[in-house]
N, C-alpha and C positions, 0 to 999 in steps of 0.2 A: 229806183223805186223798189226793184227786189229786194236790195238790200235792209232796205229800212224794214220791210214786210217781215225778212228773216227775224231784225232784231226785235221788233217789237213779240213775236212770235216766241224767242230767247227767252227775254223779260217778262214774259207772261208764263211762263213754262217755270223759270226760276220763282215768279212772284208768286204762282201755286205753292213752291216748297216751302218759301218762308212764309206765306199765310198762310201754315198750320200752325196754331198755335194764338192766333190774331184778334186783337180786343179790339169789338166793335163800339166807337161812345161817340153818340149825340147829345152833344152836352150844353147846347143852346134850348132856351125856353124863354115866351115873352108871353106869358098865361096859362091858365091850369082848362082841363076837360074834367068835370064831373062826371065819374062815376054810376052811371044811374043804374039801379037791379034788372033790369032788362035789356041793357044796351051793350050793343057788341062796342067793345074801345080795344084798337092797340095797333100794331107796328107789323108790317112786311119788311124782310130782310131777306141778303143771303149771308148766309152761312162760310165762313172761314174754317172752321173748325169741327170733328165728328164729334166731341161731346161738350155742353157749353151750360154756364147760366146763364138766365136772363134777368135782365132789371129794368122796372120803370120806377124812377123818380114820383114815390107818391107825397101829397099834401093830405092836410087833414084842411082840406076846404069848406065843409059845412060843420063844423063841432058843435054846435047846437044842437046838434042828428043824435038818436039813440047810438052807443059805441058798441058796434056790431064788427069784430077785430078780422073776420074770417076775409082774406080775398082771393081769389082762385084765378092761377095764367094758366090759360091752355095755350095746346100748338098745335097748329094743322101743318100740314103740308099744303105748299103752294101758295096764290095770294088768294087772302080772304079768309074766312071761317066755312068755304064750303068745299074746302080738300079734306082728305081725313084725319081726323082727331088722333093724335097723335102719342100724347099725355098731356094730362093734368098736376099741378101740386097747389096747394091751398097751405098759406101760413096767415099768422094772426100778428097783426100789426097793430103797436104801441098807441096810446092816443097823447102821445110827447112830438106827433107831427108839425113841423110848421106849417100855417096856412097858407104862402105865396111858394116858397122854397123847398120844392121836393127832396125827399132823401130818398137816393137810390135804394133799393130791396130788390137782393138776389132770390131765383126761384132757380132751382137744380133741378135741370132738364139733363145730366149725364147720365142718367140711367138709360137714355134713347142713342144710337148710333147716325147719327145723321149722315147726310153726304155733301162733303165739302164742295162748295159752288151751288146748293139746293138752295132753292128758293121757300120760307117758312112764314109763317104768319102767328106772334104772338096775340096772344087777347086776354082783358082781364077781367073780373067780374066780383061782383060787393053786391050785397045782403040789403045793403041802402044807400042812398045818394049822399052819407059823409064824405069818401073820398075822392081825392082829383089826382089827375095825370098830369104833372109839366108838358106843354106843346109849345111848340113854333110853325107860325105860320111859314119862312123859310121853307119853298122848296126844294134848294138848294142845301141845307141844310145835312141831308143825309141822301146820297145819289143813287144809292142802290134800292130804294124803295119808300115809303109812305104811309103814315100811318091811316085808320081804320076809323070809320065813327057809322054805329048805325048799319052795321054791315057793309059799309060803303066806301071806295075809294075818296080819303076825305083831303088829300093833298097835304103839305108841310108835313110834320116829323110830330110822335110824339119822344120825350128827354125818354132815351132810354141807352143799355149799354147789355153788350153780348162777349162773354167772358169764359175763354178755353180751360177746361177742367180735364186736368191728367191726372192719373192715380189717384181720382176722388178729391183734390184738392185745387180749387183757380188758383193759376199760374201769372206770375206778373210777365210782360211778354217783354223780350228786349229790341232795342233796336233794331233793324234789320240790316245789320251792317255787310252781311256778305252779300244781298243782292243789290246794296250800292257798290261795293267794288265792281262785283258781276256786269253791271249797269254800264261802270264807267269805264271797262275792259273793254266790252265790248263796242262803244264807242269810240274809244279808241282806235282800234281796228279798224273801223269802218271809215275813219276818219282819214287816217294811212294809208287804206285802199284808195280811198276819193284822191289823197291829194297825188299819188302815183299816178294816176290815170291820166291827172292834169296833167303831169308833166311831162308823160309820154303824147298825148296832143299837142 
């Protein structure tokens, strides 16, 4: 039982090194959350990475709605909207949206330093109830956290994706191919230990 305790302890030690750098994407959705000018909407997460964008998958779910382009993600610290405000960025989004099928929109949160394994809370905010959020009911969907509705733990996920920016530019992330060898080194070993031990019983 030590032994296992070491490796998992290993693997989680190496799994810090190579999730620097780590694209976070929930990429299931089975319905949209409108948007409303007073309502708190968005996603708890942790953090892989010290400088990152975020993205929610928006629709343009009411387009009957005056086209009001401005939407604003904030970030707090912690779960919920009552850690502290963190930053803000506000961009202005096309009215070429689809109505069921969100399109991801990065917001550039690299000007913040965060701290890898910190627990954040994205949120987003509209001028009026045009826009929606892709969700899934799925709690299961994203394990580290859930999204927000109403200031409120609302359970399932909303579609969104969190994306390590180095030298000002998001990075495509590659495989993590050294802490699978790492993985299977060290199982090895332990495996070798075990079966010695058998055989000296």
């Amino acid at each position: 039982m030590k032994i296992i305790k070491i490796l998992l302890a290993a693997l989680i030690l190496f799994g810090s090194i190579e999730a620097n750098a780590g694209l976070i994407l929930q990429d299931d959705f089975n319905g949209n959350y409108q948007i409303d000018s007073n309502e708190t909407l968005g996603q708890w997460f942790i953090t892989e990475d010290e400088n990152i964008s975020i993205a929610f998958a928006f629709s343009d779910m009411n387009s009957h709605l005056d086209l009001l382009p401005t939407l604003t993600m904030n970030l707090f610290d912690g779960i919920g909207v009552g850690g502290s405000l963190l930053g803000s960025v506000s961009l202005d989004v096309s009215n070429d949206l689809d109505d069921w099928n969100g399109t991801f929109i990065d917001f550039d949160f690299s000007f913040l330093d965060l701290n890898v394994g910190g627990i954040y809370t994205a949120s987003v905010e509209a001028l009026n109830g045009r826009w929606g959020v892709n969700k899934t009911n799925d709690d299961n969907s994203y394990a580290f956290g859930s999204s927000i509705r109403w200031g409120n733990l609302n359970g399932g996920d909303l579609r969104f994706r969190v994306t390590p920016v180095i030298n000002g530019g998001s990075v495509d992330v590659p495989e993590p191919t050294s802490l699978s060898i790492i993985a299977a080194s060290l199982f090895g070993l332990f495996f070798t230990r075990r079966k010695k031990i058998l055989n000296i019983k």
